[in-house]
Structure formats: structure tokens, C-alpha cells
C-alpha positions in Angstrom: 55.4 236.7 153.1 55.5 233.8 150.4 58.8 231.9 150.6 62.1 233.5 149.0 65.1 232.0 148.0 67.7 232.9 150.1 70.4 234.3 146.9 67.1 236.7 146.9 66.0 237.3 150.7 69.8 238.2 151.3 69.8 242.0 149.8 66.5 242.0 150.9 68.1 241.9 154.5 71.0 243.9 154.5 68.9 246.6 152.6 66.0 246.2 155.2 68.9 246.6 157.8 71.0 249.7 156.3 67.6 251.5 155.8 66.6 250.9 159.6 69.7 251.5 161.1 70.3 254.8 159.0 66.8 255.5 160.8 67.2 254.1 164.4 71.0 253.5 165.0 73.3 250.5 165.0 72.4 250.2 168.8 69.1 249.4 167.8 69.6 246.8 165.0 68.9 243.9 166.4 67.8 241.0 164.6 64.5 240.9 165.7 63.8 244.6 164.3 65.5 243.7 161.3 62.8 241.0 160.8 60.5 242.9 161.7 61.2 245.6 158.7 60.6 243.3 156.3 58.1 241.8 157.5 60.1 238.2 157.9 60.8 235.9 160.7 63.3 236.6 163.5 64.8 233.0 161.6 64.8 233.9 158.8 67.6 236.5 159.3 69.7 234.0 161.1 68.8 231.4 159.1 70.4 233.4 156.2 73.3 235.6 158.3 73.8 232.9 161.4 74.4 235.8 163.7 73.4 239.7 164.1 77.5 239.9 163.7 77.2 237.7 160.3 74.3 240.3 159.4 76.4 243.5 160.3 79.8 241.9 158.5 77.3 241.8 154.9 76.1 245.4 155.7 79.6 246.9 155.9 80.5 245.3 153.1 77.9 246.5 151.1 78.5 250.1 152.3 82.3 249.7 151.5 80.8 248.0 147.5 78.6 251.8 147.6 81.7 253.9 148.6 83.9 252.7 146.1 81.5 253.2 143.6 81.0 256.8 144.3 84.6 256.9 144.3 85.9 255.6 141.0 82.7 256.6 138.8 83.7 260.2 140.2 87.1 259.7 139.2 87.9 262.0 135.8 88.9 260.5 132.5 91.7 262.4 131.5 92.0 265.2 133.9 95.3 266.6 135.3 96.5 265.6 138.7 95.1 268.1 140.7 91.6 268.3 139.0 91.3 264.5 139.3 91.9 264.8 143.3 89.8 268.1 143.7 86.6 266.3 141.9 86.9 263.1 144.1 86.9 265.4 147.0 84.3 267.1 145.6 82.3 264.1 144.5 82.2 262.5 147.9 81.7 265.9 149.6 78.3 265.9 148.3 77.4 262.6 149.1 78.4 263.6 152.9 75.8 267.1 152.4 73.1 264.8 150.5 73.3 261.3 152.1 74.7 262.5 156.1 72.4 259.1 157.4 74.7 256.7 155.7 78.0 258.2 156.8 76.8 258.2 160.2 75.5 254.7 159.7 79.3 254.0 158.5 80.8 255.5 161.4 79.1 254.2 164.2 79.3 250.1 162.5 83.3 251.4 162.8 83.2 252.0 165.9 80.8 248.8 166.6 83.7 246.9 164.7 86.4 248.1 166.6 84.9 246.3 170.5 83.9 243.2 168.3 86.1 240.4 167.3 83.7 238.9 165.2 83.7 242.1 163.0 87.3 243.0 163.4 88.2 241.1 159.8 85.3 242.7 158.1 86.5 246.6 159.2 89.8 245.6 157.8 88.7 244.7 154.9 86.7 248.2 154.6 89.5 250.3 155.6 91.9 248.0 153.0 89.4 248.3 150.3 88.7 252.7 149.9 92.5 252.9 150.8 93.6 251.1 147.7 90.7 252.2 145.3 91.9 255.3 146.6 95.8 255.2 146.5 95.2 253.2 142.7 93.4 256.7 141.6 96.3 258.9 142.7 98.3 256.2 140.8 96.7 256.4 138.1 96.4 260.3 138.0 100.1 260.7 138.7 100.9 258.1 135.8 98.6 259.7 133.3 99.6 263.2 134.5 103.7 262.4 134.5 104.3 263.4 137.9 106.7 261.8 140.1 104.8 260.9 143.2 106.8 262.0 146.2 105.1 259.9 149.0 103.7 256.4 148.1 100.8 256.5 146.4 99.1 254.4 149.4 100.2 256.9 151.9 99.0 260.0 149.7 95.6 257.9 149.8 95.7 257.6 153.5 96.2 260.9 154.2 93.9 261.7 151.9 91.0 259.5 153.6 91.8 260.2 157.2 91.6 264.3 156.1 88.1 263.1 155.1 87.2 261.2 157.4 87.9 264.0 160.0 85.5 266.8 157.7 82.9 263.8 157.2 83.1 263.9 161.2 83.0 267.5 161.8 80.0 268.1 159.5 78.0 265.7 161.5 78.5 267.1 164.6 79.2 270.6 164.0 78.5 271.7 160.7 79.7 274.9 159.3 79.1 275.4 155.4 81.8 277.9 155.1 84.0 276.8 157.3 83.9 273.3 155.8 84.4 274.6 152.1 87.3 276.4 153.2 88.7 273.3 154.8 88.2 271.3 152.6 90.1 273.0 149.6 92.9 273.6 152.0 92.8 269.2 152.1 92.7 269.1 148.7 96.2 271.7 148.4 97.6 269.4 151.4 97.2 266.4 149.5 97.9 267.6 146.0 101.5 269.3 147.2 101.8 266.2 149.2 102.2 264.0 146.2 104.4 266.8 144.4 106.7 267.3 147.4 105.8 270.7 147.7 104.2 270.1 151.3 107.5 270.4 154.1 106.9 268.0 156.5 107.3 268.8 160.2 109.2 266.2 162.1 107.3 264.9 165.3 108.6 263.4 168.2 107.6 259.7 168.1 108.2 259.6 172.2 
């Protein structure tokens, strides 16, 4: 392949890497195989990354740059409170039915993260990302909406991502079409009484 700047040969990468670990698995990403999808030298990826950790660091944060897209061009312009949460939820839902390879993809570079130091800063900085986009949205909607946000708007977006998160799970191990419409409109109620007060919450023993 003629030579390529690096600026260039970067995306090239990461995109050669997201498509063939979508495919194959993180377990399989090495660098080598990541070369070998685009048809590059084994060097050239860590001439351009340094490590497979520098390469998997630029991936996540390209899938965390994808997410928050999806999640604030689905957010409504002038919609009520409840409408703006049910069409996020909605929004991403679909991405989950059309696009389950990339979830997965997201999930199991979490888990990767969580065993590797080198990658620890980098699933921070995904987690700290969605959850404000997120809790700015419900800001926003509860602003233009004049409701008095009983929780913090960051915690009404954590709650709102981990109920996610755990559908997102479910429907790629188990899926259920019914059962996971029905859950998730009772996540969308949770959340949207949540940030109105109208959700009681149970106390839990903390011991």
C-alpha cells in the first residue's frame, strides 16, 4: 500500500479495528490482525498507536464520539419532558436492534478496560462522557419544560444509562421483543417520575 500520512492512516486503523473486532471479538484484536485488515504493516499500527492498548484507548473513544452522537441528534427540539426522554430511549433502542455488533463490541472493550491499567483512564472518560451528554439533555428538557428536577440531573442520567445498559445486556444474550418493549417503557416511567419525584424510593440497607 503506497505510503499514507499518519493524520490519514489513523482512522484508517481504528476503523479497520472496530470493523474486525465487531466481526472476531476484542480477544482476537491483536495488532497483527489489525494490520493485516488493512492490508498494512504490523509497524505501521504501532508506529501510529505505540501499543495494542494505545490502539484500543483511540477505538473506545471513537465509539464513545458515535454514541453521543446518536444521543444528542436524537434529542427533540422543543418536546416536553417526557417525550424528549421516551425518543432518546427510543432512539438508542434501535440502534441496539439494528447495530447489536457494536454494543457488543462496546461491552466487551469495558470489560477489557476494567483488568487493564493502561485503559482504565480511557473507560473513565467513556463512562464521564454519555453520563454528562446525558444528564445535560434531562437538563435541558427539565429547563425548557419548567419542571423542577427532583434528583440531580447527573443522577437521573445515571440511572437512566445503567437501566440501559442492563436492556442493551439482556437483548444480547436473551432477547425477547416483547418482553423488552414492555421493559423498556416501564424505564422510561422509572426515569421520567424519577426526575418529577413521583417515583418513592425504597430505602436499602447499605450493610
Amino acid at each position: 500500500m503506497a505510503h499514507v500520512p499518519a493524520a490519514e492512516r489513523r482512522p484508517q486503523l481504528i476503523k479497520a479495528a472496530i470493523d474486525y473486532m465487531t466481526r472476531e471479538g476484542v480477544a482476537a484484536g491483536s495488532t497483527r490482525a489489525i494490520a493485516a485488515e488493512l492490508g498494512v504493516a504490523q509497524a505501521t499500527v504501532h508506529y501510529t498507536f505505540g501499543t495494542k492498548e494505545g490502539l484500543y484507548r483511540a477505538v473506545m473513544e471513537q465509539l464513545t464520539q458515535d454514541l453521543i452522537a446518536q444521543v444528542e441528534g436524537a434529542a427533540p427540539a422543543g418536546a416536553g419532558f417526557e417525550e424528549t426522554v421516551a425518543t432518546l430511549a427510543a432512539a438508542l433502542w434501535q440502534t441496539v436492534r439494528e447495530q447489536p455488533a457494536s454494543h457488543q463490541l462496546l461491552t466487551e472493550l469495558s470489560m477489557f478496560a476494567l483488568r487493564s491499567p493502561a485503559l482504565s483512564e480511557a473507560l473513565e472518560s467513556h463512562n464521564r462522557g454519555v453520563t454528562e451528554v446525558t444528564a445535560r439533555l434531562v437538563a435541558e428538557a427539565a429547563g425548557r419544560t419548567g419542571l423542577s428536577l427532583a434528583q440531580p440531573a447527573e443522577t437521573i442520567g445515571r440511572f437512566f444509562l445503567a437501566g440501559f445498559d442492563g436492556l442493551t445486556m439482556q437483548h444480547l444474550s436473551h432477547p425477547d421483543e416483547e418482553a423488552e418493549y414492555a421493559c423498556l417503557q416501564a424505564f422510561v416511567s422509572a426515569v421520567v417520575a424519577m426526575a418529577g419525584g413521583r417515583l418513592e424510593l425504597v430505602s436499602v440497607p447499605s450493610k
